[in-house]
Backbone bond lengths (Angstrom), bond angles and torsions (degrees), N, CA, C in turn:
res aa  C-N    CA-C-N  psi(-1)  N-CA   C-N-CA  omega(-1)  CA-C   N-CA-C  phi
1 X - - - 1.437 - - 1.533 110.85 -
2 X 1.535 114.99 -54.78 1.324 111.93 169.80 1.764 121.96 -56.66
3 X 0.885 122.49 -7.91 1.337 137.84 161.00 1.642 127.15 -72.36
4 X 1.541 95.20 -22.91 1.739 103.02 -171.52 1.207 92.77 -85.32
5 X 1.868 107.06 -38.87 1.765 114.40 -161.53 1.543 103.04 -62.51
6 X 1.496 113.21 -60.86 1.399 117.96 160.53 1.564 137.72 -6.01
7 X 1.645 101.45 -57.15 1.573 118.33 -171.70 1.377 100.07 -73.80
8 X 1.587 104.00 -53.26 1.541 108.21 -162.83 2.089 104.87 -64.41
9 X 1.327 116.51 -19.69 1.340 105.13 -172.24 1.362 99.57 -87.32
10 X 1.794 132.03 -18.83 1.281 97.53 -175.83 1.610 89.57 -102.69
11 X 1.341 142.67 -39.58 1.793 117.77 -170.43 1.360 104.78 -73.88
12 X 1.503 126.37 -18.33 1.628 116.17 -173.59 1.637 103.53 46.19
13 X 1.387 112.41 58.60 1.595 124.28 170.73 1.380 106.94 -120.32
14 X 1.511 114.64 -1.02 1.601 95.06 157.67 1.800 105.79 94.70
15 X 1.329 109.85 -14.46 1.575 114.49 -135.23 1.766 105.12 -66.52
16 X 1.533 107.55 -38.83 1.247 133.09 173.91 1.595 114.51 -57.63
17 X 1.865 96.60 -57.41 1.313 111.69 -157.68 1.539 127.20 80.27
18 X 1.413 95.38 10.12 1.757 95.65 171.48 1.574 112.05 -81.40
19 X 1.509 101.59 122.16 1.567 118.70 176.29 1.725 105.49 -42.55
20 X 1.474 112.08 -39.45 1.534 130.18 -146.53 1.989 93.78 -59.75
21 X 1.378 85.73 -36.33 1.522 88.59 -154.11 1.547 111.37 -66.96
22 X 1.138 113.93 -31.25 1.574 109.49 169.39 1.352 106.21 -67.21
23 X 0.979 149.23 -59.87 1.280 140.74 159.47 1.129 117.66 -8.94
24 X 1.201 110.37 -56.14 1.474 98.21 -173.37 1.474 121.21 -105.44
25 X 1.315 116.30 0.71 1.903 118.16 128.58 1.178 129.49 -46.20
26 X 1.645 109.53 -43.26 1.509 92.85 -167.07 1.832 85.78 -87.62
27 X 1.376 151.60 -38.71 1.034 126.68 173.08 1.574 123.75 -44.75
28 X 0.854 117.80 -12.64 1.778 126.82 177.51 1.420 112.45 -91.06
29 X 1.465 114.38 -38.86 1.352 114.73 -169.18 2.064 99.17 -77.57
30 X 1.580 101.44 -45.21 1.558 101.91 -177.98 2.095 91.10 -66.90
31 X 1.068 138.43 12.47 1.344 113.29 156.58 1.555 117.37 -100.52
32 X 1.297 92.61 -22.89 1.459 96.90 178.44 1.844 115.03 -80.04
33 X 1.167 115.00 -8.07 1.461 117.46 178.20 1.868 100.48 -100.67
34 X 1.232 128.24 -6.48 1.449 124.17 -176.24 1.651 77.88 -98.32
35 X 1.169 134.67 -8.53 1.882 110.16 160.57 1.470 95.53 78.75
36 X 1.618 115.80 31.65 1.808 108.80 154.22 1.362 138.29 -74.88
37 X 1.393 115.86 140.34 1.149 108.42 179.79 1.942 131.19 -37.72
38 X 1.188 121.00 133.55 1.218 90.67 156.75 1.431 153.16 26.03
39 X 1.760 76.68 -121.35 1.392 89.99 171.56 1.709 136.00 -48.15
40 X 1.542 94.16 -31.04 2.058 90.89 -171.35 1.513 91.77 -82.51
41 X 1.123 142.08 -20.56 1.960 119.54 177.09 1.761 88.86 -66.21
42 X 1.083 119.42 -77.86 1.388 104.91 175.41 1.561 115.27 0.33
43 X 1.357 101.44 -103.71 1.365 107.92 174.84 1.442 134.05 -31.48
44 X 1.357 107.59 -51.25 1.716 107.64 144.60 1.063 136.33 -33.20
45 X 1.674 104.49 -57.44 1.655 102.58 178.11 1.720 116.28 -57.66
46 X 1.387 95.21 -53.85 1.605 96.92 174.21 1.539 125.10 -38.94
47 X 1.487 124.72 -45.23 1.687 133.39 156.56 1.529 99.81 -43.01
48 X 1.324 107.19 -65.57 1.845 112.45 -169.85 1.258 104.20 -27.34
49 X 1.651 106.65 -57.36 1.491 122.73 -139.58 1.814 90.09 -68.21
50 X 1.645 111.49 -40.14 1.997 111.66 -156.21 1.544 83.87 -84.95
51 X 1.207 138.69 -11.67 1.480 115.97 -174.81 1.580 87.60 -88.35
52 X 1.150 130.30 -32.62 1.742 100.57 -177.26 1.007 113.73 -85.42
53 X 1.616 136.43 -3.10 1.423 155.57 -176.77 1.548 84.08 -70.85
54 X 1.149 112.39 -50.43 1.853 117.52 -144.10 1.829 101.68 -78.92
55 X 1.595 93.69 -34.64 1.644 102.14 -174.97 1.399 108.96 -70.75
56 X 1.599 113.77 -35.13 1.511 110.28 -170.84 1.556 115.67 -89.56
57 X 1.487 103.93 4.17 1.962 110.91 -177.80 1.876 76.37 -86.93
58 X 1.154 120.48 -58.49 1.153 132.13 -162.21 1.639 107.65 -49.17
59 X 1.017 119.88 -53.11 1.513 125.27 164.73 1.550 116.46 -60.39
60 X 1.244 112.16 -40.13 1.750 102.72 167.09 1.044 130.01 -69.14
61 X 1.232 133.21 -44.53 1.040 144.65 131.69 1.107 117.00 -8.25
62 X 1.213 140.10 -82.56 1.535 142.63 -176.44 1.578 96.02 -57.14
63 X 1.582 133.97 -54.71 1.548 128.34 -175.37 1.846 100.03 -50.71
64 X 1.424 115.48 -57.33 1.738 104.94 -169.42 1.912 103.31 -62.46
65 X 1.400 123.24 -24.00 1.280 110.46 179.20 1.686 112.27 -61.46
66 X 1.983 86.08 -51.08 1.814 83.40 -179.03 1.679 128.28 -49.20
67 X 1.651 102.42 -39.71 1.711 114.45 -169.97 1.767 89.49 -78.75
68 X 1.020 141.28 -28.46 1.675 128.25 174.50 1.489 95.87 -59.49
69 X 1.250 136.68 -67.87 1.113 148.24 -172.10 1.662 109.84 -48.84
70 X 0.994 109.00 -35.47 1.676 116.24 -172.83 1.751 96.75 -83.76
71 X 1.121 121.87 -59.85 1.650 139.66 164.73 1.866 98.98 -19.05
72 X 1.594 85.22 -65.85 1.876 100.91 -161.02 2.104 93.83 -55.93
73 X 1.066 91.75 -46.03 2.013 86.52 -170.00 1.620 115.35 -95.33
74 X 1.467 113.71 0.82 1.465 105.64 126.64 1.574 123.96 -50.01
75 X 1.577 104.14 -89.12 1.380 115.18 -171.91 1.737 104.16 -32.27
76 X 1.563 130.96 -55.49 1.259 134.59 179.16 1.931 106.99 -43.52
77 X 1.515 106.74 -74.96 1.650 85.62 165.27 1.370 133.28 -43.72
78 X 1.232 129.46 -46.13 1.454 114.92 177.81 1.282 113.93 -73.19
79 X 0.908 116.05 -10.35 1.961 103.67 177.06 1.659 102.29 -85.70
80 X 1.569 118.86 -21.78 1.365 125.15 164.05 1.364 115.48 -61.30
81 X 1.257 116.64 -60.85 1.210 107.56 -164.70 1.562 107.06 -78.50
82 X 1.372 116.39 9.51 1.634 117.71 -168.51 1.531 94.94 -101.21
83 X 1.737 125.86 -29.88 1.335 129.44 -170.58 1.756 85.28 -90.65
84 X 0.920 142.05 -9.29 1.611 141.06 -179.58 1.885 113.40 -92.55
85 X 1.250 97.92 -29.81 1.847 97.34 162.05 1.643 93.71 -87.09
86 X 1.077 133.03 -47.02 1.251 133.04 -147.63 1.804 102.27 -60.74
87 X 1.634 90.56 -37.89 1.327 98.24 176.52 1.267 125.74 -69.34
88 X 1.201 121.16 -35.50 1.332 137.75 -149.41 1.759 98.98 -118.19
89 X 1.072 102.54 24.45 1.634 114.61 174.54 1.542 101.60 49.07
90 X 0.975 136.51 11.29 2.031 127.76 179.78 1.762 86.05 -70.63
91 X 1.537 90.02 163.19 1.641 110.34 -176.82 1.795 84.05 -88.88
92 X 1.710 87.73 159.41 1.866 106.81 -163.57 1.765 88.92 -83.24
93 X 1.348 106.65 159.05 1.183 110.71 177.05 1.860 118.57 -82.42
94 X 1.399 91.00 5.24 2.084 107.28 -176.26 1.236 91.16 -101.10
């Protein structure tokens, strides 16, 4: 993913479609017009780059908790509605 953000900020071709990446062109370009050295956008960018590294572990993370959670109350309804024919004498849907 950090790779899509990457491409798309330096060709700005869209190719990915990550929003992120203009962002973080135009944060590069406003460093390059305050007339910084070198080296510290460098170094900057590299911070830039692990804080969106850090946000998007952070967002997956929370997406595989949600889909475990979504998984878990599937499986929970069908074993309901399977003890609900079971109960009610209807033939099982297996």
């Amino acid at each position: 993913m950090i790779g899509q953000v990457i491409h798309d900020a330096d060709l700005l071709d869209e190719k990915y479609g990550r929003k992120e990446g203009f962002g973080i062109d135009e944060v590069l370009n406003g460093w390059a017009k305050k007339g910084i050295p070198d080296a510290e956008p460098l170094e900057r960018g590299i911070e830039l780059v692990e804080g969106l590294y850090h946000s998007f572990a952070a967002k997956t993370e929370s997406q595989e908790k949600a889909m475990k959670r979504s998984r878990r109350n599937d499986f929970q309804q069908k074993r309901e509605f399977t003890n609900q024919e079971e109960h009610h004498g209807l033939p099982s849907a297996n």
